[in-house]
C-alpha positions as CSV (number, residue, x, y, z in Angstrom):
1,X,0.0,0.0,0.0
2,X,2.9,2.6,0.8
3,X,4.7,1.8,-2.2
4,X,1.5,2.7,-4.7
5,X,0.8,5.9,-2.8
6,X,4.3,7.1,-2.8
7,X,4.3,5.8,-6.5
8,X,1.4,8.2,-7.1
9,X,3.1,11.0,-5.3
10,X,6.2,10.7,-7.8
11,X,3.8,11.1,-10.9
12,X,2.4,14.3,-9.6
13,X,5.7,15.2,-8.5
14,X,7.4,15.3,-11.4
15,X,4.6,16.4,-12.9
16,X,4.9,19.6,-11.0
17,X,1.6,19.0,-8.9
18,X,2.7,18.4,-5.7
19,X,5.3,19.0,-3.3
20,X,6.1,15.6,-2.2
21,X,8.2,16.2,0.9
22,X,5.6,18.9,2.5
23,X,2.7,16.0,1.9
24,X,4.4,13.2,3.3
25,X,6.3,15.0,6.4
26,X,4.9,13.9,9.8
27,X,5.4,18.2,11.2
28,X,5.2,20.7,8.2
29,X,8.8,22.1,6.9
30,X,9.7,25.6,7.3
31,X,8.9,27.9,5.2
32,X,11.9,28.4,3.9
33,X,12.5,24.9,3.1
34,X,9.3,24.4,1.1
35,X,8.7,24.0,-2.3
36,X,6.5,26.3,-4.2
37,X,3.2,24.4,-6.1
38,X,2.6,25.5,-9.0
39,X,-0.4,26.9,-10.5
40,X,-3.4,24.3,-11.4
41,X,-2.4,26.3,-15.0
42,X,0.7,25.3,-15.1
43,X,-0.1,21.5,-14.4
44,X,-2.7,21.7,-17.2
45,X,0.0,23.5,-19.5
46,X,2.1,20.4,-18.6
47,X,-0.2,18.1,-19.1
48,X,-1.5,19.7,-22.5
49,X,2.0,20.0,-23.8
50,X,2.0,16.1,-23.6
51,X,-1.6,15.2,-24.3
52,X,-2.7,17.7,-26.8
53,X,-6.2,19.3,-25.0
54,X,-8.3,20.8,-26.2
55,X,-9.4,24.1,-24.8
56,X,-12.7,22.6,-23.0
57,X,-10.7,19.9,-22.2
58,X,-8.3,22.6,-20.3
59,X,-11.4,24.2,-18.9
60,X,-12.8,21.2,-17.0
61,X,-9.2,19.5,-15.9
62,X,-7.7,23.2,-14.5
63,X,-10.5,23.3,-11.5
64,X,-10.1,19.5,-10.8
65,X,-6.1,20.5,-10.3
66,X,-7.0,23.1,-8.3
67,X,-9.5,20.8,-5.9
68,X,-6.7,18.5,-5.7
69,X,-3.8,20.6,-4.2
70,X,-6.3,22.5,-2.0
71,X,-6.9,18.9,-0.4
72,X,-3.2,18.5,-0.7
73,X,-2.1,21.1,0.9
74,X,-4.6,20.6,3.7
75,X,-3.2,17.3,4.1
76,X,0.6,18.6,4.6
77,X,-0.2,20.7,7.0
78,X,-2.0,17.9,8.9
79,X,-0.2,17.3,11.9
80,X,-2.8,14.6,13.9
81,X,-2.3,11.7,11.1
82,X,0.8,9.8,10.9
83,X,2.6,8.8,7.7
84,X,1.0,5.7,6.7
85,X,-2.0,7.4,7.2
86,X,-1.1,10.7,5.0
87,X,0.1,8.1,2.2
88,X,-3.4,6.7,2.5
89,X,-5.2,9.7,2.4
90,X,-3.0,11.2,-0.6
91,X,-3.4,8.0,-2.7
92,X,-7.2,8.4,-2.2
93,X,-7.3,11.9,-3.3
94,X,-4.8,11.0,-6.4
95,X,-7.0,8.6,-7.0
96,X,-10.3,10.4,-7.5
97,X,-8.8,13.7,-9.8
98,X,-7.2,10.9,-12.0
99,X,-10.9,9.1,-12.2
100,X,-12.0,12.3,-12.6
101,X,-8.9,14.1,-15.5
102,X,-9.9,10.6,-17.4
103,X,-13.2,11.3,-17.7
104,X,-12.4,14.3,-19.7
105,X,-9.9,12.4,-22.0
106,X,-10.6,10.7,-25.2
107,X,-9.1,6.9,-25.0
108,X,-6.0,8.1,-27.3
109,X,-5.4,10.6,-24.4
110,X,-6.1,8.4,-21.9
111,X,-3.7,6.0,-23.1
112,X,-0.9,8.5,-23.0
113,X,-1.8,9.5,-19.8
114,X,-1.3,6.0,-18.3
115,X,2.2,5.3,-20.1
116,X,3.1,8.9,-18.2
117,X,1.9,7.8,-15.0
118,X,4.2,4.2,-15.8
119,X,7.0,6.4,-17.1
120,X,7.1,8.5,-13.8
121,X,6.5,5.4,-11.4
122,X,9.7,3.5,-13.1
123,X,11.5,7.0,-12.1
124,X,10.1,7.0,-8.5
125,X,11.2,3.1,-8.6
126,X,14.7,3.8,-9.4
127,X,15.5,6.8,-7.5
128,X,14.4,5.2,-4.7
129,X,16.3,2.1,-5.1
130,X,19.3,5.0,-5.5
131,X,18.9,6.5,-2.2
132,X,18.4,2.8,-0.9
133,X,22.0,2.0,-2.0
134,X,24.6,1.7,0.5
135,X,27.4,4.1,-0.2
């Protein structure tokens, strides 16, 4: 279970939607340590620059971005759950704005979407094994 939440967190990571280490932390960082999120325009920018969308498309996907860091920034700043618990809770909100951002694709879309989502999990997969490796 922790491995696919922190394997969703890497998509949206590298996909410039979330600031992993704020989300996962068990106190929040300072301030000056923190990452900045970008703009749910931005992510869609992202996103359109590799799925081609289509200006309704943009439309309906921007406010579902924004839903989604407003819940994940409420969950960084969460101090009463532990980490397993935040990894739960992040996975279910991934979960729901992808059900949702794949409702608005058409399948050649959403097929691209999933090899991203594979692509950025294979990162996660070896970076981690990186940090893992004794040195």
């Amino acid at each position: 279970m922790r491995t696919k939440g922190m394997a969703a967190l890497s998509l949206f990571a590298v996909l410039g939607i979330a600031a992993p280490s704020a989300i996962c932390a068990k106190t929040p960082m300072p301030a000056a340590q923190e990452k900045s999120w970008p703009t749910p325009d931005e992510v869609v920018a992202k996103l359109d620059s590799k799925l081609g969308l289509s200006a309704d498309q943009k439309a309906k996907i921007t406010p579902i971005v924004a839903d989604r860091q407003d819940k994940l920034k409420a969950l960084a700043g969460d101090t009463s759950s532990t980490r397993p618990q935040k990894a739960q809770k992040m996975k279910a909100i991934y979960d729901e704005s992808d059900a949702k951002i794949k409702a608005v694709l058409n399948d050649d879309q959403k097929k691209k979407y999933d090899e991203m989502q594979a692509e950025m999990r294979d990162q996660m997969r070896e970076r981690r094994q990186q940090r893992q490796a004794p040195q």
